[in-house]
C-alpha positions in Angstrom: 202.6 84.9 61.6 205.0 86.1 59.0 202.4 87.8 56.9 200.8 89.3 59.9 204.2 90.9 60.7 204.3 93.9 59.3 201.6 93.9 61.8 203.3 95.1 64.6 204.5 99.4 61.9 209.2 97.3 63.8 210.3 94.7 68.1 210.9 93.5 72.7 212.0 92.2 76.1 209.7 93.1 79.3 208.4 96.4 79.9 209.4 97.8 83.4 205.4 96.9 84.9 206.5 98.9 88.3 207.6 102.5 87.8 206.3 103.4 84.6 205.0 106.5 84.4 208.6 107.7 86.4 211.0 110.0 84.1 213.7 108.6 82.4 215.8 112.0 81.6 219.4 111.7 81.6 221.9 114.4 83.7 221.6 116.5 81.6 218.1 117.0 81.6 215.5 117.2 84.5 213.0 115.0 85.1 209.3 116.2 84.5 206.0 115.3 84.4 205.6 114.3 88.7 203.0 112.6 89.5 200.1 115.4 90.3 201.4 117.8 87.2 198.3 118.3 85.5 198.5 116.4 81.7 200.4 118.6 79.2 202.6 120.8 81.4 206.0 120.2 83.0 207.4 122.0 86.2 209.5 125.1 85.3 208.5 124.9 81.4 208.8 128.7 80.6 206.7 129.8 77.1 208.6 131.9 74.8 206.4 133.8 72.1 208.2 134.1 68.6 209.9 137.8 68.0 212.3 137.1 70.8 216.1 138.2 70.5 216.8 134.7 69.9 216.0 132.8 66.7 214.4 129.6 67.0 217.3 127.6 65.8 219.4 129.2 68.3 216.9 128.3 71.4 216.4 124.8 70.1 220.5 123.9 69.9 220.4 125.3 73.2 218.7 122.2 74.6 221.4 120.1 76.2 222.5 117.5 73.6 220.4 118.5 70.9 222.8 118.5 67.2 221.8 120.1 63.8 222.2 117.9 61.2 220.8 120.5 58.4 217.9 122.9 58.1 215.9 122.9 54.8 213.6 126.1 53.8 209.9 125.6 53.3 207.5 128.8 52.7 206.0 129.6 55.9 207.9 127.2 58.0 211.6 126.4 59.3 212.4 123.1 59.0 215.2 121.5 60.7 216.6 117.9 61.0 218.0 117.0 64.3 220.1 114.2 66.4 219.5 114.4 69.9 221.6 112.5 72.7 219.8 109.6 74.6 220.4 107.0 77.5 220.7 103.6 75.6 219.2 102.4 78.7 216.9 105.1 80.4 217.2 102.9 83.6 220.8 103.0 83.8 221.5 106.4 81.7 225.0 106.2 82.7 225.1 102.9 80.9 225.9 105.0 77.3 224.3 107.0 74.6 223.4 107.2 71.2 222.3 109.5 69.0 218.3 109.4 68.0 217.2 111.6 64.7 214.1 114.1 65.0 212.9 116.8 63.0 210.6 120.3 63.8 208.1 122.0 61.4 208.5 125.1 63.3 205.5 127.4 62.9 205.2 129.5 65.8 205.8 128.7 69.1 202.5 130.0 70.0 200.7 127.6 68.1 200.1 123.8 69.7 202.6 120.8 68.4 202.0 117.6 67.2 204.4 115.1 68.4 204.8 112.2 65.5 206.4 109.0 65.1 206.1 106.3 62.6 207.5 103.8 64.7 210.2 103.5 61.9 212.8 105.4 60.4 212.1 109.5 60.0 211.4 111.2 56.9 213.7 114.2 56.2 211.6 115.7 53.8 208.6 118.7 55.4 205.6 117.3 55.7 201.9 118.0 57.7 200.3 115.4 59.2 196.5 115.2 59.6 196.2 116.5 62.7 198.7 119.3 62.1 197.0 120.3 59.0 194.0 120.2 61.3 195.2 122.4 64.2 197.7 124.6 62.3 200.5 124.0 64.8 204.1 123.0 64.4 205.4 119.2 64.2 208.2 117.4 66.1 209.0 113.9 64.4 211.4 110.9 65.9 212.8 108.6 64.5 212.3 105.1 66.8 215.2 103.9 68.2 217.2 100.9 66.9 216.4 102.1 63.3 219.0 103.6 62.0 220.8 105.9 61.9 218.9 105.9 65.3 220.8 102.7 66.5 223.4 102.1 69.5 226.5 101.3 68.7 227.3 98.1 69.6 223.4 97.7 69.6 222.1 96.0 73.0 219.1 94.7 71.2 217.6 94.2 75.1 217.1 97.5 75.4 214.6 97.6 72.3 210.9 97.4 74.0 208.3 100.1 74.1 208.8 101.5 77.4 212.3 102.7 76.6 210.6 103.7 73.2 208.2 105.8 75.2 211.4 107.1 77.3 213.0 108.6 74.4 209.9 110.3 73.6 209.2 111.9 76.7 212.8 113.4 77.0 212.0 114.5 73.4 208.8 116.0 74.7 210.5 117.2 77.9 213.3 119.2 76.3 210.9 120.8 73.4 208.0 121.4 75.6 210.4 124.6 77.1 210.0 126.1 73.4 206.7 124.8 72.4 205.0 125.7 75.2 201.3 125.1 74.1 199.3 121.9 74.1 200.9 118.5 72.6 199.0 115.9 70.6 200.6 112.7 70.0 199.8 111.1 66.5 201.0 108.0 64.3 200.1 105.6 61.7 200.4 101.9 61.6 203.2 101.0 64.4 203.6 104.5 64.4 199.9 105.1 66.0 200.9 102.0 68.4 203.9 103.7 69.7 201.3 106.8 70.0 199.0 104.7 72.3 202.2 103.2 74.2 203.5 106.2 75.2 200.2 107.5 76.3 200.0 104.5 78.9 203.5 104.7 80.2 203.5 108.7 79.9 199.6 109.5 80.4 200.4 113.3 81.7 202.4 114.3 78.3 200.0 114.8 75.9 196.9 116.7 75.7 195.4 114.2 73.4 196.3 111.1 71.2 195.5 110.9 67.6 195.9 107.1 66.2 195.6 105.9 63.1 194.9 102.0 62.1 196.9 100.8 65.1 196.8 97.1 65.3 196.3 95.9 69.3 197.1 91.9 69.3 196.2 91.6 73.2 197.1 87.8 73.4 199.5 86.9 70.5 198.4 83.0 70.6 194.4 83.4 69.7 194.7 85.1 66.1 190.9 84.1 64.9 189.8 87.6 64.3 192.1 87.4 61.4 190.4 84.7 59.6 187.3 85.7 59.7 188.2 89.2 58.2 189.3 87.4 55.2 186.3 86.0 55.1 184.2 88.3 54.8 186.6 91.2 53.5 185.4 93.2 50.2 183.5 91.0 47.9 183.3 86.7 47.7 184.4 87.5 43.6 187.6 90.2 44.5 188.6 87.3 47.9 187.9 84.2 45.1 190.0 86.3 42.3 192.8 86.3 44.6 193.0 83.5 45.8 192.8 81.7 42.5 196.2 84.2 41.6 198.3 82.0 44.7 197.4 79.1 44.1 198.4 79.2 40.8 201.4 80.9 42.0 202.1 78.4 44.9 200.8 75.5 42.4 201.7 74.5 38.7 203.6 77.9 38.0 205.5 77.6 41.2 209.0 76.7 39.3 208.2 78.8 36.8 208.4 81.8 39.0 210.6 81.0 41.2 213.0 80.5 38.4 212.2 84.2 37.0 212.6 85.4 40.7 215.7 84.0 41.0 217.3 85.3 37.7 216.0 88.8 39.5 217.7 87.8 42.7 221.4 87.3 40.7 221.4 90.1 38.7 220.2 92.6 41.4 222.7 90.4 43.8 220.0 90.1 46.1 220.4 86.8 48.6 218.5 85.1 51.4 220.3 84.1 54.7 218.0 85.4 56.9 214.6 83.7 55.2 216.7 80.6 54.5 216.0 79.9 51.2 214.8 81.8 47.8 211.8 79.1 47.8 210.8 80.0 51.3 210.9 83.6 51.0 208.8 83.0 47.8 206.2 81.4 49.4 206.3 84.2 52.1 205.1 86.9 49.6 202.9 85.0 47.6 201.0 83.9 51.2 201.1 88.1 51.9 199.4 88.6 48.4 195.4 88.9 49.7 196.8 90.9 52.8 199.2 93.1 51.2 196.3 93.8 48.1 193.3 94.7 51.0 196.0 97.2 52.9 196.6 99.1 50.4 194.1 98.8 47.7 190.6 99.0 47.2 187.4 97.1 46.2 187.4 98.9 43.2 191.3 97.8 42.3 190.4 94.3 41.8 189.4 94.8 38.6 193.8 94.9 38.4 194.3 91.4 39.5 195.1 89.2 36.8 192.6 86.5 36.2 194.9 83.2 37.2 193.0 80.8 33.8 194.2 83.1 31.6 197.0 85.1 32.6 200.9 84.4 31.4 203.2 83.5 33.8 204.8 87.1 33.7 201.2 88.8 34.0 201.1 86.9 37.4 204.8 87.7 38.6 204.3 91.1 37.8 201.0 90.9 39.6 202.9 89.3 42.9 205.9 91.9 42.9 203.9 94.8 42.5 201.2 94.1 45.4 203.9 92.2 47.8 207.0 93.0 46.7 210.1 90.6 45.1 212.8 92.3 46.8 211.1 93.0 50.2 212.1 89.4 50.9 215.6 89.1 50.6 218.4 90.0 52.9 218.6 93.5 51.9 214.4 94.8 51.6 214.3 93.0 54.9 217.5 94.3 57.1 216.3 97.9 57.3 213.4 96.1 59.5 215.1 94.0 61.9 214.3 96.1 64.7 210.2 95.4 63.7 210.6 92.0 63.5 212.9 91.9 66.9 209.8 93.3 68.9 207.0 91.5 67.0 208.1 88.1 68.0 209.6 89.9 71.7 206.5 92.2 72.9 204.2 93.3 70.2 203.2 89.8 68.9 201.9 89.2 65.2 198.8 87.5 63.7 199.2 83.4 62.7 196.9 83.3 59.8 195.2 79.7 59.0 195.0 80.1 54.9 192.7 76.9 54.6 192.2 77.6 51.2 196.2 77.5 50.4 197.3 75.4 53.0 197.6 72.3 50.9 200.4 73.9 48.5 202.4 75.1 51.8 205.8 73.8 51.8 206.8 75.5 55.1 203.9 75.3 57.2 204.1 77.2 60.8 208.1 78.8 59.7 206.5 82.2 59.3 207.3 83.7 62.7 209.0 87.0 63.6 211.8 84.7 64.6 212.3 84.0 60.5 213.5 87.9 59.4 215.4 88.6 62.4 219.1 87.4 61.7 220.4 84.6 64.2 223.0 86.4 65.3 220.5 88.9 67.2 219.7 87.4 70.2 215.6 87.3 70.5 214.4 86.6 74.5 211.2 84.6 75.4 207.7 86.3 73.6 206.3 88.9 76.9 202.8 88.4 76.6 202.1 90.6 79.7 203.4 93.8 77.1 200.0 94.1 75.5 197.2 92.6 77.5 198.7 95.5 80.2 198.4 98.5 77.7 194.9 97.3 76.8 193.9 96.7 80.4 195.1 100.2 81.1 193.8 101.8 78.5 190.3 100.4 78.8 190.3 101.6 82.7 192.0 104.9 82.1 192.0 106.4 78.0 191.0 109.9 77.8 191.4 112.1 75.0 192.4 109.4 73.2 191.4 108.5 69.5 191.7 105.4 67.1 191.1 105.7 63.4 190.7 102.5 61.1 190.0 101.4 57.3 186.9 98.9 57.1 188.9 96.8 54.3 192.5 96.8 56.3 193.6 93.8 57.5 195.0 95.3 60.7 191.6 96.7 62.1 190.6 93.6 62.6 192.2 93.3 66.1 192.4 97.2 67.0 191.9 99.4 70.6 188.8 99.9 71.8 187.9 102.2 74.7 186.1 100.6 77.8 184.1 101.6 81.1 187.0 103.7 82.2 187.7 105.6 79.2 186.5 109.5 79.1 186.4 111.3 76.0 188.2 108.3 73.6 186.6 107.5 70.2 186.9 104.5 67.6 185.7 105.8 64.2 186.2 103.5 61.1 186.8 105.1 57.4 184.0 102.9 55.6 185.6 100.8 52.1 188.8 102.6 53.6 192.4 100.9 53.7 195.9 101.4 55.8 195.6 104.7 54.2 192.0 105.5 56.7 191.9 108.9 57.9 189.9 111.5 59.5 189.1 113.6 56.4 187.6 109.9 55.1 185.3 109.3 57.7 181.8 110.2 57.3 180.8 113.9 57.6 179.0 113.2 61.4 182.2 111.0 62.3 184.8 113.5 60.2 183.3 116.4 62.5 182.9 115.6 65.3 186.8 113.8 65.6 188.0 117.4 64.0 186.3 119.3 67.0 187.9 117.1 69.5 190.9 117.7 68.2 191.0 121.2 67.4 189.8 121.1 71.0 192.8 118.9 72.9 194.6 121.3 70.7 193.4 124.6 72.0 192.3 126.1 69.1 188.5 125.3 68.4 186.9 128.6 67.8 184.1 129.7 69.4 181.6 128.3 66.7 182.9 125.1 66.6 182.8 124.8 70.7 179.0 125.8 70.5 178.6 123.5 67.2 181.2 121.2 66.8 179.2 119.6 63.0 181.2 123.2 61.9 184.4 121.8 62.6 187.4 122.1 60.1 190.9 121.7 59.0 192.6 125.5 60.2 194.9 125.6 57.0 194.6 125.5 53.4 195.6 122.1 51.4 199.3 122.2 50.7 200.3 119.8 47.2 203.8 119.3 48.6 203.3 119.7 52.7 200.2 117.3 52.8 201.6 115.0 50.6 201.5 111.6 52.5 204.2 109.5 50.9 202.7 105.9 51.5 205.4 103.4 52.3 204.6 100.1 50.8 205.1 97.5 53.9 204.5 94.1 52.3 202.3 92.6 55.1 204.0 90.0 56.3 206.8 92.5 57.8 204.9 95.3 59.6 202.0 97.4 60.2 
């Protein structure tokens, strides 16, 4: 379960079932988005075109309880970072605020905007996601709440669960869409693409489309099989056996051994282990995430890396460990930045139980690994809600539309993923072949790449004329950008998060 973690990219008590599409804005701020507003617009939104009076900084500090924290330059662009004031409780939004962390790519407020979240912290530094390199647009990203800075104070960790996630977005939305007044798409990766499909279910008129990418969907949280039989069948039977043969050696005879170079690492970078209990059990945590961790972000081809376990030195296979999972993920320190995933993996989002037959005879701390085991005892953690996801699925398979999941063959976390159903309209599933965590559109397969770059370009409201007659001509509208498109790959050793 721990491995599985990162599994559900960071945590929470019960969604509000009744009511959940109704708006959450503070006093401040109006609520939108009535039932019967057709999807993408908001009563009284007014569309500015750029060449106004007003710069744009000026019009976006306008919005009630919007902050600048600092504006960087970028050729072509203004970038600003952002707090903006919400309810800690959009229920009760007298009941306090704090202060959540966004930033805009402003381009031109006559171009479409892709909303993005990671589902984690918020990067600070400019960068284009795929669908805003696709449709040329601007970019609004949010930081999720209860990761900080983004965090109450005192934190009510109740009030972490994905509807009041979905809240803070559509105030985001609602407040922005005045500005950026042409069509939305929602996109994420990992968690990031789950909080994408969440909002979509409790916010369906928002958006003009959803753009997902390798969202894990872990319906019922107790019946974790798909998992297994990934792994066996993942990549090749040589690349799954070479692996396995580096754990059990590492969970096996060189057990003290590494532990005892692990923990000469752990004193002198003074790292320490309250939350996993002990040094040995957060050992055996990474060295179980090893096969996970090494198919999320590797490929086939990278196996030729992993040290062969008869004839490797001790160090070859430590090095080998901390550079696909990750030493100092493990203590207190790599893992308190995550609390808030592991809060609503073991509260609402749930997280694949793995069987490891072929290690489970070396396991010291069989069936420890639960979300409950990297959230600090101190927190709070209510019974698991496992209504939270079998209702987004159900929803979503009666009602997706313009909704799209991307996965990576080889990633662990497609192996439980959306699909669409009877009631979706105009929702896709496409799969990146010998792809990873990393899977993308511009991966997929030229039929598959093309046809998911018209629809978006379409949701958007920019496919030109040729592509709506022939959507196989569909392509990105800008030019690659070495810095802008950059995609700065977090490593998430798996057991923590998707």
């Amino acid at each position: 379960m721990r491995r599985t973690l990162r599994w559900l990219l960071s945590l929470v008590v019960l969604i509000g079932m009744a009511g959940t599409t109704a708006s959450a804005a503070t006093a401040a701020e109006p609520a939108i988005g009535s039932p019967g507003t057709p999807r993408g617009t908001a009563p009284g939104d007014t569309t500015s075109q750029d060449g106004t009076s007003e710069d744009i900084k000026d019009r976006i500090l306008a919005i009630p309880g919007m902050s600048l924290v600092e504006e960087k330059p970028y050729p072509g662009y203004r970038y600003f970072v952002l707090e903006y004031t919400q309810p800690v409780d959009h229920r009760r939004p007298s009941k306090g605020t704090f202060q959540q962390r966004i930033t805009v790519l402003h381009k031109d407020t006559a171009r479409p905007t892709v909303f993005y979240t990671s589902g984690y912290h918020v990067g600070t530094t400019p960068r284009r996601r795929e669908p805003t390199q696709i449709v040329d647009g601007n970019q609004v990203d949010m930081e999720y709440r209860f990761f900080t800075p983004s965090r109450p104070s005192p934190a009510d960790w109740s009030k972490l669960d994905i509807w009041q996630a979905a809240s803070d977005q559509h105030r985001v939305f609602a407040a922005l869409k005045k500005i950026y007044g042409k069509k939305w798409i929602a996109t994420g990766i990992s968690k990031g693409g789950m909080t994408a499909t969440y909002y979509e279910r409790f916010y369906p008129r928002d958006m003009d489309g959803i753009v997902a990418y390798v969202a894990p969907n872990d319906v019922n949280d107790k019946e974790d099989s798909a998992y297994d039989r990934f792994f066996e069948k993942v990549g090749t039977k040589e690349c799954r056996d070479r692996l396995t043969a580096v754990q059990r050696e590492a969970l096996g005879k060189r057990r003290a051994a590494l532990t005892a170079t692990y923990r000469e690492w752990a004193t002198a970078n003074a790292g320490t282990f309250r939350t996993m209990g002990s040094l040995d059990k957060a050992y055996e945590s990474l060295v179980s995430d090893y096969a996970w961790a090494f198919w999320q972000y590797s490929l086939l081809a990278d196996c030729a890396s992993v040290p062969d376990a008869r004839t490797a030195t001790d160090q070859e296979i430590y090095d080998s460990l901390d550079a696909i999972s990750g030493f100092a993920f493990y203590t207190d320190q790599g893992l308190e930045p995550y609390t808030p995933y592991y809060y609503q993996a073991g509260t609402q989002l749930g997280a694949p139980t793995l069987a490891y037959p072929l290690l489970k005879d070396l396991l010291r701390y069989p069936g420890y690994f639960s979300p409950r085991s990297y959230v600090p005892r101190d927190i709070p953690m209510p019974k698991f809600d496992r209504r939270a996801m079998a209702d987004v699925d159900g929803w979503l398979r009666h009602n997706a539309q313009r909704m799209m999941w991307v996965y990576g063959e080889n990633d662990p976390y497609g192996a439980e993923r959306f699909r669409t159903g009877k009631g979706s309209r105009d929702a896709y599933v496409f799969t990146e072949y010998g792809g990873n965590h990393g899977a993308s559109v511009a991966g997929l397969r030229d039929a598959d790449r093309t046809k998911a770059t018209a629809r978006i370009l379409e949701w958007a409201g920019v496919a030109p004329a040729a592509v709506q007659e022939n959507p196989g001509l569909a392509k990105r509208l800008t030019r690659y950008d070495a810095k802008l498109d950059r995609q700065d790959v977090e490593r998430e050793p798996f057991m923590l998060r998707p």
